[in-house]
DOTOR-291245 format. One record per residue (C-alpha): residue in three letters; residue number from 0; y, x, z. Coordinates in Angstrom, 2 decimals. Example, Ala and Ser with C-alpha at 12.3 -4.5 7.8 and 13.67 -1.06 7.14 Angstrom:
2
+--------+-----+---------+---------+---------+
| residu | num |      py |      px |      pz |
+--------+-----+---------+---------+---------+
|    ALA |   0 |   -4.50 |   12.30 |    7.80 |
|    SER |   1 |   -1.06 |   13.67 |    7.14 |
+--------+-----+---------+---------+---------+
END
This chain:
282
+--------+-----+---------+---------+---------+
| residu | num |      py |      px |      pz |
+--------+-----+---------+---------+---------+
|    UNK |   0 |  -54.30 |  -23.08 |   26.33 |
|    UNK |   1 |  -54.44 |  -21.84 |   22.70 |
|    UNK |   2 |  -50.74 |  -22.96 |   22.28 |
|    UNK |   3 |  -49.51 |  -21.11 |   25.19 |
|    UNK |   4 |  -51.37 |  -18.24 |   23.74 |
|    UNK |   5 |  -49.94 |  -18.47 |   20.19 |
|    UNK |   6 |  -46.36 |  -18.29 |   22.08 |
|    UNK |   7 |  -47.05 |  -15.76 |   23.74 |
|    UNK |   8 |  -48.32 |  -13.35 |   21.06 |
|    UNK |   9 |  -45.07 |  -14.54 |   19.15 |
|    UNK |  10 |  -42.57 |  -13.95 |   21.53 |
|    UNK |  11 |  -43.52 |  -11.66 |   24.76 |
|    UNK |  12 |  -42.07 |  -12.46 |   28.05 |
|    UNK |  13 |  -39.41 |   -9.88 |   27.65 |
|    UNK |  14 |  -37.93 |  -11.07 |   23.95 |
|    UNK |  15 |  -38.70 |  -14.92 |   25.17 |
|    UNK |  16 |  -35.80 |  -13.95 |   27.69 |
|    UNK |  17 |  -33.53 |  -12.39 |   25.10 |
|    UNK |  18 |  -33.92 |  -15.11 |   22.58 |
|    UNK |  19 |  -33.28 |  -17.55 |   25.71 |
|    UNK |  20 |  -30.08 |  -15.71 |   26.07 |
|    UNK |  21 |  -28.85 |  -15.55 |   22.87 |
|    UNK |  22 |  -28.79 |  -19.18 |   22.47 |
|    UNK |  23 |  -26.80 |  -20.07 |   25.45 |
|    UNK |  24 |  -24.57 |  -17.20 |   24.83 |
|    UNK |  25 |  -24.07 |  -18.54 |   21.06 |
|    UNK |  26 |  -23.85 |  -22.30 |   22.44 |
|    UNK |  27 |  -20.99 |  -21.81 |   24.72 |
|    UNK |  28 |  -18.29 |  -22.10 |   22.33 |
|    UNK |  29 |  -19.25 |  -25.10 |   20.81 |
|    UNK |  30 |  -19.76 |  -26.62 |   24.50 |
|    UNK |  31 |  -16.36 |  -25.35 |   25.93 |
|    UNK |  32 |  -14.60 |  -26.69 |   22.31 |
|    UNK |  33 |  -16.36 |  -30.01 |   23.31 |
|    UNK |  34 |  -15.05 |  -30.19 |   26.76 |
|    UNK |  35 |  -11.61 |  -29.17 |   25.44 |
|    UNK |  36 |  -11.75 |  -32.02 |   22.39 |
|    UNK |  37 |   -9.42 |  -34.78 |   22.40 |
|    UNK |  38 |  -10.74 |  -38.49 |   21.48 |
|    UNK |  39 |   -8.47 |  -38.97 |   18.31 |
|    UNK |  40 |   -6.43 |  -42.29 |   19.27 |
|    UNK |  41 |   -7.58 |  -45.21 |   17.95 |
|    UNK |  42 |   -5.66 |  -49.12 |   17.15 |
|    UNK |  43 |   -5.07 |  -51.09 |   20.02 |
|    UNK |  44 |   -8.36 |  -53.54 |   20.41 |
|    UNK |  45 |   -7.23 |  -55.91 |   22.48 |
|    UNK |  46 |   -5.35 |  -58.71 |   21.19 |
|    UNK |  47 |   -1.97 |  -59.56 |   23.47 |
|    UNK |  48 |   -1.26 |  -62.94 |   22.24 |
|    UNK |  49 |   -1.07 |  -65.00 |   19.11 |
|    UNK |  50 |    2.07 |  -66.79 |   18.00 |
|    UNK |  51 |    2.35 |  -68.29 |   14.94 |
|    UNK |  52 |    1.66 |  -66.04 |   11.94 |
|    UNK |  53 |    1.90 |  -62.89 |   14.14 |
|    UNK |  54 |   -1.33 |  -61.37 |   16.17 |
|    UNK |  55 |   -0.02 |  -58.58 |   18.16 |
|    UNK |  56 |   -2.17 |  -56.05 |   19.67 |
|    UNK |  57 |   -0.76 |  -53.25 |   22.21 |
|    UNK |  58 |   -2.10 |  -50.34 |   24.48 |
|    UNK |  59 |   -0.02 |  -51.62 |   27.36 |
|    UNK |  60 |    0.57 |  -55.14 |   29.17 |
|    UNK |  61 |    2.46 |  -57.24 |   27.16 |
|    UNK |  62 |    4.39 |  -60.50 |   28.52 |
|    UNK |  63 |    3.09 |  -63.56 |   26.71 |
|    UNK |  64 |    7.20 |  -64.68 |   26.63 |
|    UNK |  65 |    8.60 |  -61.37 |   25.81 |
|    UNK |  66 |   12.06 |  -61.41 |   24.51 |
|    UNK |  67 |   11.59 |  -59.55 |   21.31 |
|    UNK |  68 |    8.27 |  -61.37 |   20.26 |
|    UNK |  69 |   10.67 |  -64.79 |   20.81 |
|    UNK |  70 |   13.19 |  -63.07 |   18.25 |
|    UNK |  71 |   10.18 |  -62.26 |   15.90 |
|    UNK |  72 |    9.36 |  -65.78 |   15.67 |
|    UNK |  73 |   12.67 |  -66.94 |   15.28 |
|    UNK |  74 |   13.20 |  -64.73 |   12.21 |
|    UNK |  75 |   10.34 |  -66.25 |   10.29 |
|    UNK |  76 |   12.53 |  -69.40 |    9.98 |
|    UNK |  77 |   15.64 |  -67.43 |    9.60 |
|    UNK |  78 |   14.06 |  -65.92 |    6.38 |
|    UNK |  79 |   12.67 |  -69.07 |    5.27 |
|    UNK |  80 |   16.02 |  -70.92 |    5.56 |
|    UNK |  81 |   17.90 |  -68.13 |    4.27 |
|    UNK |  82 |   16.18 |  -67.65 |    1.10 |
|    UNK |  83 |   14.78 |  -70.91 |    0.30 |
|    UNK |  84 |   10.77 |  -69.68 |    1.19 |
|    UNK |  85 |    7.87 |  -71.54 |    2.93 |
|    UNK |  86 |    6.28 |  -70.22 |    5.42 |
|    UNK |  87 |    2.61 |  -69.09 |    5.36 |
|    UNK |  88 |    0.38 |  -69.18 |    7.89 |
|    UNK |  89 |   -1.63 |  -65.31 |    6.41 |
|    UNK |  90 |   -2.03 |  -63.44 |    9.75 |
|    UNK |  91 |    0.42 |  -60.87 |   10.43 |
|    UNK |  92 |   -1.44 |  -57.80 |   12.63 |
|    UNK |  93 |    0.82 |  -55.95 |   14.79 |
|    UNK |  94 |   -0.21 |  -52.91 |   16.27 |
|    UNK |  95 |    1.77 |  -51.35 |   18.92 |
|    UNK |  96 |    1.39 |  -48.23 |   20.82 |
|    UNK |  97 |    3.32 |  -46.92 |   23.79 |
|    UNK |  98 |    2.73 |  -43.67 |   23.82 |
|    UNK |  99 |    4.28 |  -41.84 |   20.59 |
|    UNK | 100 |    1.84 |  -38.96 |   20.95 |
|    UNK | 101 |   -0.81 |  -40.93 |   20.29 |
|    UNK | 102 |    1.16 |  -43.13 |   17.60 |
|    UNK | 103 |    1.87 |  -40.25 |   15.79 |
|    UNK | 104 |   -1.48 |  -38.71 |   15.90 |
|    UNK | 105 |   -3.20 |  -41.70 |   15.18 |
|    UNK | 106 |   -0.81 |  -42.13 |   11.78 |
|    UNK | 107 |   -0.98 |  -38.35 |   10.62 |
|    UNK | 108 |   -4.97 |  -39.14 |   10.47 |
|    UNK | 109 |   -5.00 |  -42.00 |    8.83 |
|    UNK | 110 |   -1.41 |  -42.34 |    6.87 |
|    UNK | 111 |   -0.45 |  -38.83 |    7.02 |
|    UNK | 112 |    2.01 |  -39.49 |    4.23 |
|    UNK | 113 |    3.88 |  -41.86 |    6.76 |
|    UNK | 114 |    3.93 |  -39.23 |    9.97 |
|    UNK | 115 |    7.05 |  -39.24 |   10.35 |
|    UNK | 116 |    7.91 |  -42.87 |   10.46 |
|    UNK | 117 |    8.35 |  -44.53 |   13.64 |
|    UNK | 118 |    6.93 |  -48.27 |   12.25 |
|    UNK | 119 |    5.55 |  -49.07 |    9.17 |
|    UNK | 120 |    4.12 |  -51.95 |    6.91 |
|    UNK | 121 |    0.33 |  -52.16 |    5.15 |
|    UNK | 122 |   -0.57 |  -54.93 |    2.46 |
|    UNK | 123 |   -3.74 |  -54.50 |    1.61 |
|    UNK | 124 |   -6.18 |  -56.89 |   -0.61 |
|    UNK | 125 |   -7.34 |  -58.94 |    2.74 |
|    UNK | 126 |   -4.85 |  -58.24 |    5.41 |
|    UNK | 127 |   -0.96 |  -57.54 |    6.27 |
|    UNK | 128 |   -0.40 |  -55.08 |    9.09 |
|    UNK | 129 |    2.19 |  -53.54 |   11.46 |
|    UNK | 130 |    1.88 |  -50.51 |   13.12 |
|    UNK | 131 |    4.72 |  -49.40 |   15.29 |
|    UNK | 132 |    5.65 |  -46.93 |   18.57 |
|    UNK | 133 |    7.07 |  -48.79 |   21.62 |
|    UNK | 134 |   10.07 |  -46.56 |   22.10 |
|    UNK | 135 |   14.11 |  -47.49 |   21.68 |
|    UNK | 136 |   14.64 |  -48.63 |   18.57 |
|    UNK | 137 |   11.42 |  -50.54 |   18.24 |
|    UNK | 138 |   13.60 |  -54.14 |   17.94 |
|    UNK | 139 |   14.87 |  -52.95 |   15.13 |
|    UNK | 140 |   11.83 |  -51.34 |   13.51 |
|    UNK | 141 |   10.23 |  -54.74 |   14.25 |
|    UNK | 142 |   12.47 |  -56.91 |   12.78 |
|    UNK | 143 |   12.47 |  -54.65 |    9.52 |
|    UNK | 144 |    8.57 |  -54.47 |    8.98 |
|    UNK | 145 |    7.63 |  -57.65 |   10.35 |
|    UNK | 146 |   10.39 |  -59.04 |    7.97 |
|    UNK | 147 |    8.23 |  -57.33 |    5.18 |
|    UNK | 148 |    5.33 |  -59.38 |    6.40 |
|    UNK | 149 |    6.79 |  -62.88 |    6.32 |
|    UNK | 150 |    7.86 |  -62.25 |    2.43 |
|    UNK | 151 |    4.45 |  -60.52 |    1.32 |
|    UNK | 152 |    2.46 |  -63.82 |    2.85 |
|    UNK | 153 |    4.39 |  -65.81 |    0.53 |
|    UNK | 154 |    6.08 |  -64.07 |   -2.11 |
|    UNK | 155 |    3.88 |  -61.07 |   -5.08 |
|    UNK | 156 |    4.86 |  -58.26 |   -6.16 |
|    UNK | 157 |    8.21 |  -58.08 |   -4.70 |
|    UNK | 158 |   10.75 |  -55.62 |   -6.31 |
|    UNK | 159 |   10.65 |  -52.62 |   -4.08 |
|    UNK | 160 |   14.80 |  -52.30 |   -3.74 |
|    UNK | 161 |   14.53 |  -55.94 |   -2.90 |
|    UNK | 162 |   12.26 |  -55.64 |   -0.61 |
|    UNK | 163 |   13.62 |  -53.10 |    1.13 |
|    UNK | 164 |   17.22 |  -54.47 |    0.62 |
|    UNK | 165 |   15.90 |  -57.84 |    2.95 |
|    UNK | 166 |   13.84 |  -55.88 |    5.25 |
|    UNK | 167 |   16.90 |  -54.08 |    6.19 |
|    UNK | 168 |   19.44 |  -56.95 |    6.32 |
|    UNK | 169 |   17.01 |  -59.07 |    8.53 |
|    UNK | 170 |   16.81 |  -55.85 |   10.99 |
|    UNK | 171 |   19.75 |  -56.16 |   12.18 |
|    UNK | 172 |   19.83 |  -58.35 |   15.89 |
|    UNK | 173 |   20.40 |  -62.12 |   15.40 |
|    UNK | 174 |   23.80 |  -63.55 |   15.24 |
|    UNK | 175 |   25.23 |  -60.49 |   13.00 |
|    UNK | 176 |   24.61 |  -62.37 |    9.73 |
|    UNK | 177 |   22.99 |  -59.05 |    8.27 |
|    UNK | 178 |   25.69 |  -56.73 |    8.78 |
|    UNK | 179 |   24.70 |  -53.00 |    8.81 |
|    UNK | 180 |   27.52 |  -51.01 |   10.36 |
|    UNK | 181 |   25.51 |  -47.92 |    9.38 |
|    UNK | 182 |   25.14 |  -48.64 |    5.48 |
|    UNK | 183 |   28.86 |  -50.01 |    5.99 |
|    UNK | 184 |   29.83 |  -46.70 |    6.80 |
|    UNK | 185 |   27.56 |  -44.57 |    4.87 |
|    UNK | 186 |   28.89 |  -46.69 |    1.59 |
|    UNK | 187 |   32.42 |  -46.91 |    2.09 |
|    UNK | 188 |   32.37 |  -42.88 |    2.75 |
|    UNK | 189 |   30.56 |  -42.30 |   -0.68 |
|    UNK | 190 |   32.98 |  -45.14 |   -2.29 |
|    UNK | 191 |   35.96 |  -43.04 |   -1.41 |
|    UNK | 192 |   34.60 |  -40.45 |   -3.25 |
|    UNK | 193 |   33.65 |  -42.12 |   -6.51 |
|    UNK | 194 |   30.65 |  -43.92 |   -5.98 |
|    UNK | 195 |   29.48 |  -47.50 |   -8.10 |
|    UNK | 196 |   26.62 |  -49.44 |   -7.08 |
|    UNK | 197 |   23.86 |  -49.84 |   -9.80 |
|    UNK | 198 |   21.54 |  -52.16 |   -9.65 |
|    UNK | 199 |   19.87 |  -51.32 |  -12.48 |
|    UNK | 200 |   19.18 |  -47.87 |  -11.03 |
|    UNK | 201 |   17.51 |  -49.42 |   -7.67 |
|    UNK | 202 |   15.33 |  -51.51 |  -10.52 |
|    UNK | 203 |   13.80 |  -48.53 |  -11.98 |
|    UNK | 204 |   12.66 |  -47.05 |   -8.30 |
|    UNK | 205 |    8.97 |  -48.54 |   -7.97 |
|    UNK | 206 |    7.40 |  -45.84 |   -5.35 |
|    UNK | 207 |    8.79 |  -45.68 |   -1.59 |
|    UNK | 208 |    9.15 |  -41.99 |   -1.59 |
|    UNK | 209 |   11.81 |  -42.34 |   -4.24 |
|    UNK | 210 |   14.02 |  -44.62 |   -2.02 |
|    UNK | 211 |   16.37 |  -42.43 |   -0.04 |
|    UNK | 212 |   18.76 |  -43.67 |    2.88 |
|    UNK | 213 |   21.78 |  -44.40 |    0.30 |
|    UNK | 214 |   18.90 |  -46.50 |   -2.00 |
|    UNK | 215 |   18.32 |  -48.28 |    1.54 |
|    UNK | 216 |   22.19 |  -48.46 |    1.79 |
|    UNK | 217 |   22.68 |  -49.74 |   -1.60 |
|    UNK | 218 |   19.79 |  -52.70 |   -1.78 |
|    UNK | 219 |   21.14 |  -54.02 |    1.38 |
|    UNK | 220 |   24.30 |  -54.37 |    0.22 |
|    UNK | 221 |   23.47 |  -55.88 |   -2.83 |
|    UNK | 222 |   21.48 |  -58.40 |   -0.91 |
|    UNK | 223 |   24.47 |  -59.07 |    1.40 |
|    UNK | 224 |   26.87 |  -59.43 |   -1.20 |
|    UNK | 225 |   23.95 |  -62.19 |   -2.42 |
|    UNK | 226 |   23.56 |  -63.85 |    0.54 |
|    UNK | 227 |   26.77 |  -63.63 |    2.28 |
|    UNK | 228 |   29.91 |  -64.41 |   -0.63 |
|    UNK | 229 |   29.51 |  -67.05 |   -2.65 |
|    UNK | 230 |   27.01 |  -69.94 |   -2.94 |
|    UNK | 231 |   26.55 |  -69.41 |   -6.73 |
|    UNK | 232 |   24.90 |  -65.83 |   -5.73 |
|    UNK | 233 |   23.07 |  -66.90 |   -2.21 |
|    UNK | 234 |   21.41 |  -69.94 |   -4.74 |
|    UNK | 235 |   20.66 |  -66.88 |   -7.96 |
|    UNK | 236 |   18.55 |  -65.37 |   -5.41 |
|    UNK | 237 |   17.05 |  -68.24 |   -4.44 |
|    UNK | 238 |   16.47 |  -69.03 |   -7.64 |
|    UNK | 239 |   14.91 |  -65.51 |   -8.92 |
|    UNK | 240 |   12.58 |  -65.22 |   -5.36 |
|    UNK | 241 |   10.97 |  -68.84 |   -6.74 |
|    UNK | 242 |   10.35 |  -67.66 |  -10.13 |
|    UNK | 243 |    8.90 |  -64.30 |   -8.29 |
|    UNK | 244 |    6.86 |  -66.60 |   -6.05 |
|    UNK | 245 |    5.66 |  -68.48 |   -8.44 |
|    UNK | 246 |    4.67 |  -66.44 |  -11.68 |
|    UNK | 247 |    3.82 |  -63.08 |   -9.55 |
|    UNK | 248 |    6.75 |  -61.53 |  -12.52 |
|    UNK | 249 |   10.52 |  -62.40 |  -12.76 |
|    UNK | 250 |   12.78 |  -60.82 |  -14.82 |
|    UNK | 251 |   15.27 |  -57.99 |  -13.84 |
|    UNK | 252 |   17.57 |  -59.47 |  -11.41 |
|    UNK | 253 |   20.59 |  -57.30 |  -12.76 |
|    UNK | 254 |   20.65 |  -59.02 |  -16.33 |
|    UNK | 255 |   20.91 |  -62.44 |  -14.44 |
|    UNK | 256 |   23.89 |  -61.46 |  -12.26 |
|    UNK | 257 |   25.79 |  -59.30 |  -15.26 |
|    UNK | 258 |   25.16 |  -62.38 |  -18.02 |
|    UNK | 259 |   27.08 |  -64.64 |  -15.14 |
|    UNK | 260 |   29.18 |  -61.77 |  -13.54 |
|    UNK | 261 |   30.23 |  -58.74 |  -16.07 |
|    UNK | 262 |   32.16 |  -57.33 |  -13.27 |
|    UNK | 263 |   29.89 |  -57.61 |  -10.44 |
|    UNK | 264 |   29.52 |  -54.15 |   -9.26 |
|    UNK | 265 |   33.16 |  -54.07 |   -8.89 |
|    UNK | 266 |   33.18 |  -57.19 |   -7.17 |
|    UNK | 267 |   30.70 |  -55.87 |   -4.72 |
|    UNK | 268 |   32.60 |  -52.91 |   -4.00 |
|    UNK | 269 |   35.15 |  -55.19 |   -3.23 |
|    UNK | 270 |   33.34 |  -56.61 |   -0.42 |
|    UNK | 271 |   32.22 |  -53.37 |    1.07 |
|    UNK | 272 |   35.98 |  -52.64 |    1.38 |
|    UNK | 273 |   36.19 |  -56.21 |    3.46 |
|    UNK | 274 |   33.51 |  -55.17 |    5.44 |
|    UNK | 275 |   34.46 |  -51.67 |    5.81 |
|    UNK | 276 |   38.15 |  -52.86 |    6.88 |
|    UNK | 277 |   37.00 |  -55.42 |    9.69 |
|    UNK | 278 |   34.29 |  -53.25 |   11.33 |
|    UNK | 279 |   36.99 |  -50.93 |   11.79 |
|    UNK | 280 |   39.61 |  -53.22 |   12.98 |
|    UNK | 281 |   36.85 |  -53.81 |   15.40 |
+--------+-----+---------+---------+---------+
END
């Protein structure tokens, strides 16, 4: 009885009412903004299926045989035959999401630097990771990041052109040897105007944001060139990814290829005229 008494000597009936008032008139904001609130998308929880090195993980039914997880496992032996690599068996987490809404919010929160990519690639200390909307071109946005995947499970501190360079000739579908009609086309147009290639350039580039689409261009066709002329330069490669591999540090790639090839930049371009020649006879 007291403590009624105290309240009501501290706040009569009539201010009791007001003060009641006040706070449900002051509360209403925050409860409408609630109500109105979005859940900020999260990473796909459930695991879809495991399959070798890859654990993929979707917001939508995924068929256990699907086409384009078959041609993800296939690469991982294309790139180990290719360029003379084991395999690992370091998890590979693939996240996919089929809405790009929520893809896109999800990667402005927590990689806003990377909004505006439709798939990228993680490495972190403990885990390699995929992330990647569901939409037309994810094959090929696949191929390219899970590509960066299988060589970061078995091969430190990879040389960011060359990286890159391979990530983009194993994009392209199976049975097309690497070839990138786009960079084709995109090369041969600046070689008309007076364009080299420079290897040494790409060397110097160690941050992604100073890679731009003729840098992309450019590495791949180095590494075609590599891979796809002469067996001296498909077995140099070989050679400099098993020095990476193994001491975590090779030396610059372009001093090997200029000590056994002075001319090898014009011997390149020469081979981006081939290619340039046949896709258009094509």
């Amino acid at each position: 009885m007291a403590r009624r008494l105290l309240q009501s000597q501290l706040f009569p009936p009539a201010w009791s009412l007001l003060l009641r008032l006040t706070f449900a008139v002051a509360c209403l904001p925050l409860l409408f903004g609630c109500a109105n609130m979005r859940t900020a998308p999260s990473l796909p929880e459930e695991a879809q299926l495991a399959r070798e090195q890859l654990i993929v993980y979707s917001d939508f039914k995924l068929p256990k045989k699907h086409r384009l997880v078959e041609e993800l496992l296939a690469l991982r032996g294309d790139v180990s035959r290719l360029l003379d690599v084991p395999v690992s068996d370091e998890p590979i987490h693939v996240y996919l999401f089929e809405d790009a809404r929520k893809y896109h919010e999800y990667i402005g929160k927590h990689y806003p630097d990377l909004q505006d990519r439709r798939a990228f690639f993680v490495e972190t200390d403990t885990r390699l990771t995929v992330h990647a909307h569901w939409g037309d071109q994810v094959a090929e946005d696949l191929r390219h990041e899970v590509t960066h995947g299988y060589l970061h499970s078995v091969i430190p501190n990879m040389p960011l052109w060359l990286d890159e360079g391979l990530a983009e000739y194993f994009e392209t579908p199976r049975g097309w040897n690497g070839l990138h009609t786009a960079h084709v086309q995109l090369l041969d147009s600046l070689a008309n105007a007076g364009w080299q290639p420079n290897l040494a350039s790409l060397e110097g580039k160690t941050q992604l944001h100073e890679m731009t689409q003729q840098d992309y261009a450019e590495a791949w066709l180095w590494v075609h060139g590599l891979l796809s002329t002469t067996r001296e330069r498909r077995l140099l490669l070989q050679n400099y990814l098993a020095v990476q591999r193994d001491q975590a540090q090779a030396p610059a790639l372009s001093s090997a290829l200029l000590a056994s090839e002075p001319d090898v930049s014009g011997q390149l371009l020469d081979h981006l005229r081939q290619l340039a020649t046949a896709s258009r006879v094509e």
